[in-house]
C-alpha positions in Angstrom: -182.4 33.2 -20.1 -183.6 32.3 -16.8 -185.8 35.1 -15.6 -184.8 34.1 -11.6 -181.0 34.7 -12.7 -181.1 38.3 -11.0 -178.0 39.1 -12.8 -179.6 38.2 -15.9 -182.6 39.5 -15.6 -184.1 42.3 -18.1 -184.7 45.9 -16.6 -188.6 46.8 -18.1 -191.8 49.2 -16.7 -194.8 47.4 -16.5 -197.5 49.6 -16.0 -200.4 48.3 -13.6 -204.0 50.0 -14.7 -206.0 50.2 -11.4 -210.1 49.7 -12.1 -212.9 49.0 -10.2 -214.0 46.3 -12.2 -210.7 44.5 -13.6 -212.6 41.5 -14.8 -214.2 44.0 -17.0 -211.8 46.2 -17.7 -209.8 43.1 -19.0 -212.8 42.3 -21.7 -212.9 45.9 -22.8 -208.8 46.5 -23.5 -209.5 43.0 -25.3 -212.5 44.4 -27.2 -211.3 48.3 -27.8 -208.0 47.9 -28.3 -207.3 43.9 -29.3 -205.5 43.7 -26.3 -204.3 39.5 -25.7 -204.8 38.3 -22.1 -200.7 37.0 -21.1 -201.8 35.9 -17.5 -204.6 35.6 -15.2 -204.6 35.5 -11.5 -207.7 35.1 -9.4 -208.2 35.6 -5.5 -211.3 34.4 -2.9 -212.7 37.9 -2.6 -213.5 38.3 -6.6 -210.3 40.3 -7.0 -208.2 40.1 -10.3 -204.5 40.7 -11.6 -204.3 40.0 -15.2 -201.2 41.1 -17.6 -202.3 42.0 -21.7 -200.7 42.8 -24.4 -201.1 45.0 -27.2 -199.0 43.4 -30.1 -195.4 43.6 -27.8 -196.6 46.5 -25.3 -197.9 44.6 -22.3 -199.5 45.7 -18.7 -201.5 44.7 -16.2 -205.0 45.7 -14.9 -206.0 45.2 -11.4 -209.2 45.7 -8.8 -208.8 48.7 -7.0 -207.7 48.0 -3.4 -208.4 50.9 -1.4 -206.7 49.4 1.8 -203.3 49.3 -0.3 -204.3 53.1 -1.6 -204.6 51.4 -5.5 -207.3 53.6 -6.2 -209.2 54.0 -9.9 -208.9 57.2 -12.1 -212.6 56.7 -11.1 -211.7 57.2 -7.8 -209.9 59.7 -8.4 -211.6 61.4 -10.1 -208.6 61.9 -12.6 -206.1 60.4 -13.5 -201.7 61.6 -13.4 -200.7 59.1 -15.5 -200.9 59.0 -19.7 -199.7 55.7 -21.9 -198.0 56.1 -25.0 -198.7 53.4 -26.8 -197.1 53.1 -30.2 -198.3 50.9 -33.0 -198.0 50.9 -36.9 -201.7 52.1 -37.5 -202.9 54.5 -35.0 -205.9 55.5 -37.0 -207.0 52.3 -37.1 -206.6 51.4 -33.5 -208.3 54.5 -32.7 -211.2 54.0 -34.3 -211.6 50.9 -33.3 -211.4 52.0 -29.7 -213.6 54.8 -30.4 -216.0 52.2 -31.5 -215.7 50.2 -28.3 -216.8 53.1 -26.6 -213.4 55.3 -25.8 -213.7 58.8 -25.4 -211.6 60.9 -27.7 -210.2 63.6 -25.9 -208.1 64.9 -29.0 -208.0 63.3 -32.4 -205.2 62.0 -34.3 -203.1 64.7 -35.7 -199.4 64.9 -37.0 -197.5 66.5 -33.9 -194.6 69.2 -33.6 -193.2 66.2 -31.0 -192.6 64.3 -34.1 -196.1 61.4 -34.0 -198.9 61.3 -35.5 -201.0 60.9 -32.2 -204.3 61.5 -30.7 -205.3 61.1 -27.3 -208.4 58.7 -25.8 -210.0 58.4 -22.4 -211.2 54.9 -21.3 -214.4 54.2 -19.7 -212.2 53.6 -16.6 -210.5 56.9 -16.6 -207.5 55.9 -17.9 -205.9 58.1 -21.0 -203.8 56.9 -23.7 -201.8 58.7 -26.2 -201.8 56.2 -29.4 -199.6 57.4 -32.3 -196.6 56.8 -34.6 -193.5 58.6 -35.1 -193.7 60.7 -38.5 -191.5 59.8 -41.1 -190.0 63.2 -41.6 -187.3 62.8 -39.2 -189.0 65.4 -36.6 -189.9 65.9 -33.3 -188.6 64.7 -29.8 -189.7 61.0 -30.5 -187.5 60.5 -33.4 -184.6 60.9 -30.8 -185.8 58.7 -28.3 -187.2 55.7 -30.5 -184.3 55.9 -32.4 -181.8 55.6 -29.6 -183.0 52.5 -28.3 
């Protein structure tokens, strides 16, 4: 497929993590999370846009630009966006993040949505929700992984 065939070309969400530090940021998700650096673009005044990947999940992290109002959880001081990121092993993964230095803000538990989930903070401010769906057949998330 050619991706410049607009007509042709695949409707996705690729979330864009703002941190102060991307360059950092970018060697942590690597470290904490075995995230793979896709793409890295570099600009004059030491800013960074780089797309990663967790196994087929992918998004990008990215300087904070205050003058374009791309401002950090840090920032912030919050944050009003969670990732869901789904993967085969979430116990594993969360250790592993844990390990790296991720805050867990709840632990993995078997949830009435139907995954087996727990929630982490990153040292940037950023939360993810990492989980699988149960194999009981439960919960909201059986619905919606199912019907794509």
């Amino acid at each position: 497929m050619n991706l410049l065939d607009v007509d042709q070309f695949p409707t996705t969400v690729r979330p864009v993590l703002t941190v102060r530090n991307a360059s950092e940021g970018v060697a942590f998700y690597k470290q904490a999370l075995g995230a793979e650096v896709i793409f890295r673009s570099s600009y004059a005044d030491g800013a960074i846009v780089a797309e990663i990947a967790i196994g087929e999940a992918c998004f990008r992290v990215a300087n904070e630009a205050p003058e374009a109002t791309d401002l950090s959880p840090q920032t912030l001081d919050g944050t009003s966006v969670r990732s869901n990121v789904l993967v085969a092993d979430p116990d594993v993964l969360v250790q592993r993040a844990i390990a790296s230095g991720v805050v867990e803000v709840a632990p993995i538990a078997d949830q009435r949505c139907g995954l087996r989930q727990g929630r982490l903070a990153d040292p940037y401010g950023h939360h993810r929700l990492i989980g699988r769906p149960l194999t009981d057949g439960t919960g909201d998330w059986v619905r919606s992984v199912g019907s794509r």
